[in-house]
C-alpha positions in Angstrom: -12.2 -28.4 0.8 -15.1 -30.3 2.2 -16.5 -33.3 0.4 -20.1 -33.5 -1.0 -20.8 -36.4 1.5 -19.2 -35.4 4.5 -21.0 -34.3 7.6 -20.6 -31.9 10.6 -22.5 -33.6 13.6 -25.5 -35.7 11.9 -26.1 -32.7 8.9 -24.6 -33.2 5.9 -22.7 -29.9 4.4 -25.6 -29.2 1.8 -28.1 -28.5 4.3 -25.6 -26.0 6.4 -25.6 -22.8 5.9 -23.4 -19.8 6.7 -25.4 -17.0 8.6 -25.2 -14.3 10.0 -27.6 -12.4 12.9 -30.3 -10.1 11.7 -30.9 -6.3 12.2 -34.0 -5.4 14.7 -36.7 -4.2 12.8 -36.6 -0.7 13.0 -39.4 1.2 14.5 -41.3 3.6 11.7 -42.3 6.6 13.3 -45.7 6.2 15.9 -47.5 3.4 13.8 -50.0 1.8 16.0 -48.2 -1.3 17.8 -44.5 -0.2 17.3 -42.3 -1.6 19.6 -45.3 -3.6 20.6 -47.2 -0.8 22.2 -51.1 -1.4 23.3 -53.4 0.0 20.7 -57.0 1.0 21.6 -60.1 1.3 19.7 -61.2 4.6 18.5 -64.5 5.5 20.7 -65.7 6.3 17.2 -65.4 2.7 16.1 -66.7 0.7 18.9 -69.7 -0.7 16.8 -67.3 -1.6 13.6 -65.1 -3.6 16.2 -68.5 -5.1 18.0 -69.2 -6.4 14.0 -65.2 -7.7 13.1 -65.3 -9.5 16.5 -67.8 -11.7 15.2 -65.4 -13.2 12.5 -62.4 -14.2 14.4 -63.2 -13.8 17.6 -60.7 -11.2 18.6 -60.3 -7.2 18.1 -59.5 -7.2 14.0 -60.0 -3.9 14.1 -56.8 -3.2 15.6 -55.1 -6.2 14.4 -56.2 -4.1 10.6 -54.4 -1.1 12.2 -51.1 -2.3 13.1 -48.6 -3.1 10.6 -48.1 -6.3 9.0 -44.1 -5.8 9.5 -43.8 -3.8 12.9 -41.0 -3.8 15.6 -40.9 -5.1 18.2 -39.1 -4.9 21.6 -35.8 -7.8 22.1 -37.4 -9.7 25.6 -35.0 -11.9 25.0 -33.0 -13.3 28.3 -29.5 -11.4 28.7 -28.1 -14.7 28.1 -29.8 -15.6 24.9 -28.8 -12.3 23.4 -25.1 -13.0 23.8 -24.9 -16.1 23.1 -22.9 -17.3 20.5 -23.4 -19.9 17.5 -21.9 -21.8 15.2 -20.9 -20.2 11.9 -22.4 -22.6 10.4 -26.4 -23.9 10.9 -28.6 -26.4 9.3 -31.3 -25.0 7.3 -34.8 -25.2 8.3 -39.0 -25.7 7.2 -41.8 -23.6 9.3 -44.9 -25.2 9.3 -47.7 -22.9 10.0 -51.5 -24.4 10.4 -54.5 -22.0 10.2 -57.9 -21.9 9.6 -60.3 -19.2 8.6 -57.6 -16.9 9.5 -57.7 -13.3 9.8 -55.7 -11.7 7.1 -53.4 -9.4 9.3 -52.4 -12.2 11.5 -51.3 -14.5 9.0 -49.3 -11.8 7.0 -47.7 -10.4 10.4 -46.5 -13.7 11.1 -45.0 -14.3 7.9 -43.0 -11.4 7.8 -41.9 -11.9 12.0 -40.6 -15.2 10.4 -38.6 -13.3 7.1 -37.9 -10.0 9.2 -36.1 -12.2 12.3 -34.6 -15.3 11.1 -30.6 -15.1 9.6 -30.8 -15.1 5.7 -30.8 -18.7 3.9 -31.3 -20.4 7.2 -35.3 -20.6 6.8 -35.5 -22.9 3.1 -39.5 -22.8 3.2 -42.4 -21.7 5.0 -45.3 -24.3 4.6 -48.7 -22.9 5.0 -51.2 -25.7 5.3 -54.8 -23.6 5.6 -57.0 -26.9 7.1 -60.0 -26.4 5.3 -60.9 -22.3 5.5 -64.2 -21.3 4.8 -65.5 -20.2 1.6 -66.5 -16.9 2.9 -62.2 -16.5 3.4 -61.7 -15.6 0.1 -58.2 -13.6 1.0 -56.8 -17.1 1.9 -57.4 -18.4 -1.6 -55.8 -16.7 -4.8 -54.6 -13.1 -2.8 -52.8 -15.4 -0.7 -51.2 -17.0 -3.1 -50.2 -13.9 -5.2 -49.3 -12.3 -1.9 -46.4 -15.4 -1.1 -45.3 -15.3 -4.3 -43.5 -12.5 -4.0 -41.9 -12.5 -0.5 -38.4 -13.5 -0.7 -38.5 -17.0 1.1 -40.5 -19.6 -0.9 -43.6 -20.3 0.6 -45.7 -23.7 -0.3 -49.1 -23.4 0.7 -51.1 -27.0 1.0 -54.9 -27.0 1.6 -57.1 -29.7 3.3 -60.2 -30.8 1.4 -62.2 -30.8 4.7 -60.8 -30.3 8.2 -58.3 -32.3 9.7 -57.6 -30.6 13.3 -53.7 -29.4 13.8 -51.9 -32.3 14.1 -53.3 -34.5 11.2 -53.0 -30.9 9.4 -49.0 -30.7 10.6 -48.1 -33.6 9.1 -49.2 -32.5 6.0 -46.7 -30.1 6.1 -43.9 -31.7 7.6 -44.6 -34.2 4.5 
């Protein structure tokens, strides 16, 4: 039996977790970006991606099209995907920055963290949104209804006016 106070290396037992490696995604069928496949621009559409360009300053067109909890291919090294760990692992915090973010990205990232991370070993995700526009209204209450229900707590922190990345990381990592 281990002691409340005793440590392995420099964690103490209460922040150690037992894991174990997570399923791949599975691939759903031909969804746009599956398996991280390129997805193009209907010809049809070219004008509605000219306009979405303008707010983020990438194609959100098809970032709108591909699934906010798609597969993707292992690139892993050989190496890395045999390695093995400890059975036991010290829990961690994500700190994610963003501003004025596109809806799509931020979701998609969330559930790569969730979907590819061992159970239990990821305690919180901390969003810290440095100072979004107004005109972002998704990154207000629909975001915070949205994290709610995902099944790793998520904290999200907000700037009053912007503070650049690093001041905004510290925030989180507070």
């Amino acid at each position: 039996v281990k002691r409340s106070d005793e440590k392995i290396g420099k964690y103490p037992m209460n922040k150690l977790k037992l894991w174990k490696k997570c399923d791949p995604v599975v691939k759903e069928g031909n969804l746009p970006g599956e398996m991280g496949a390129k997805v193009r621009t209907p010809s049809d559409m070219q004008e509605l991606k000219k306009e979405k360009f303008k707010i983020n300053q990438f194609n959100l067109l098809v970032s709108e099209m591909i699934s906010v909890n798609r597969s993707l291919k292992d690139v892993r090294l050989a190496e890395c995907k045999t390695k093995e760990y400890p059975t036991l692992l010290p829990t961690t915090s994500i700190v994610i920055v963003f501003h004025n973010e596109a809806w799509t990205t931020l979701l998609r990232t969330l559930h790569s963290i969730i979907n590819r991370s061992p159970a239990g070993l990821v305690e919180e995700i901390i969003l810290v949104d440095d100072a979004s526009g107004a005109e972002h209204k998704h990154l207000r209450e629909q975001l915070e209804d949205y994290v709610a229900k995902l099944p790793v707590l998520v904290k999200i922190f907000r700037t009053p006016e912007r503070s650049g990345l690093i001041r905004a990381r510290l925030i989180g990592a507070k």
